[in-house]
N, C-alpha and C positions, 0 to 999 in steps of 0.2 A: 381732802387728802386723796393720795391716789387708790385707786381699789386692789390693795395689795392678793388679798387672797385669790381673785380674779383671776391678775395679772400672774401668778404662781400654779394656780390653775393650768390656764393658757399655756406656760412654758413647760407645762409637765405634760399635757396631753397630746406636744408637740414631739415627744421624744417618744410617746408610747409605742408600740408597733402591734396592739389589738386594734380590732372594726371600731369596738366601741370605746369613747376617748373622752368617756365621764369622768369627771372626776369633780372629788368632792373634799370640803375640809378635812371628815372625818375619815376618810381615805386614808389608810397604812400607805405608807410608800414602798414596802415592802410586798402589799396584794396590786400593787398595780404593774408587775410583771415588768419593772427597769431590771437591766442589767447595772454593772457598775460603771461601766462608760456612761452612759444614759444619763447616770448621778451627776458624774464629774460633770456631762457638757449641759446637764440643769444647772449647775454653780456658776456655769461659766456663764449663760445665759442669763441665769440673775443675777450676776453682777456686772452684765452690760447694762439690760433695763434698767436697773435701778441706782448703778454708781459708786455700787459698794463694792468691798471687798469684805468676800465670806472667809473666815481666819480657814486654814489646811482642817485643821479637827475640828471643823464645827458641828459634827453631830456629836459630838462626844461635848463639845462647849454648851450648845444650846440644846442638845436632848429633842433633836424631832424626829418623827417616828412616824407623825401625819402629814398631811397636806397642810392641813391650819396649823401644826405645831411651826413647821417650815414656812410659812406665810409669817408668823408672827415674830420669827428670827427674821429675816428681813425687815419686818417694822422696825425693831430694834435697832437693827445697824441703820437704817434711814435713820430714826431719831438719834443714833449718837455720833449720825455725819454730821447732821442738820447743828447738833450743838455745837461744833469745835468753833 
């Protein structure tokens, strides 16, 4: 399967605007100094990579707060594309 957390990783450390552009599951998305633009064009971003579509309220649907919380909402929507 694909390396979802990785790949979440990746599109978040791509929008950061610090030197340093670690980032980690247990990473808040809130200590990682996004704006709210930043938010929206990570959605947009993961749902080009991966094909999905992230519902408007998805933090309030899926409850992510981390990087692996928001990694793992993506696993989800892959697995209930993969089912229809």
């Amino acid at each position: 399967m694909v390396d979802v957390v990785n790949q979440v990783a990746e599109v978040i450390a791509a929008r950061m605007r610090t030197v340093d552009r670690t980032v980690r599951p247990s990473d808040s998305l809130d200590s990682l100094g996004l704006e709210s633009l930043d938010v929206l064009e990570i959605a947009f971003d993961l749902e080009q990579r991966f094909n999905i579509e992230i519902p408007f309220n998805a933090n309030t649907a899926f409850e992510f707060d981390t990087v692996g919380a928001l990694a793992r909402a993506v696993e989800r929507l892959i697995a209930e594309k993969s089912s229809r």
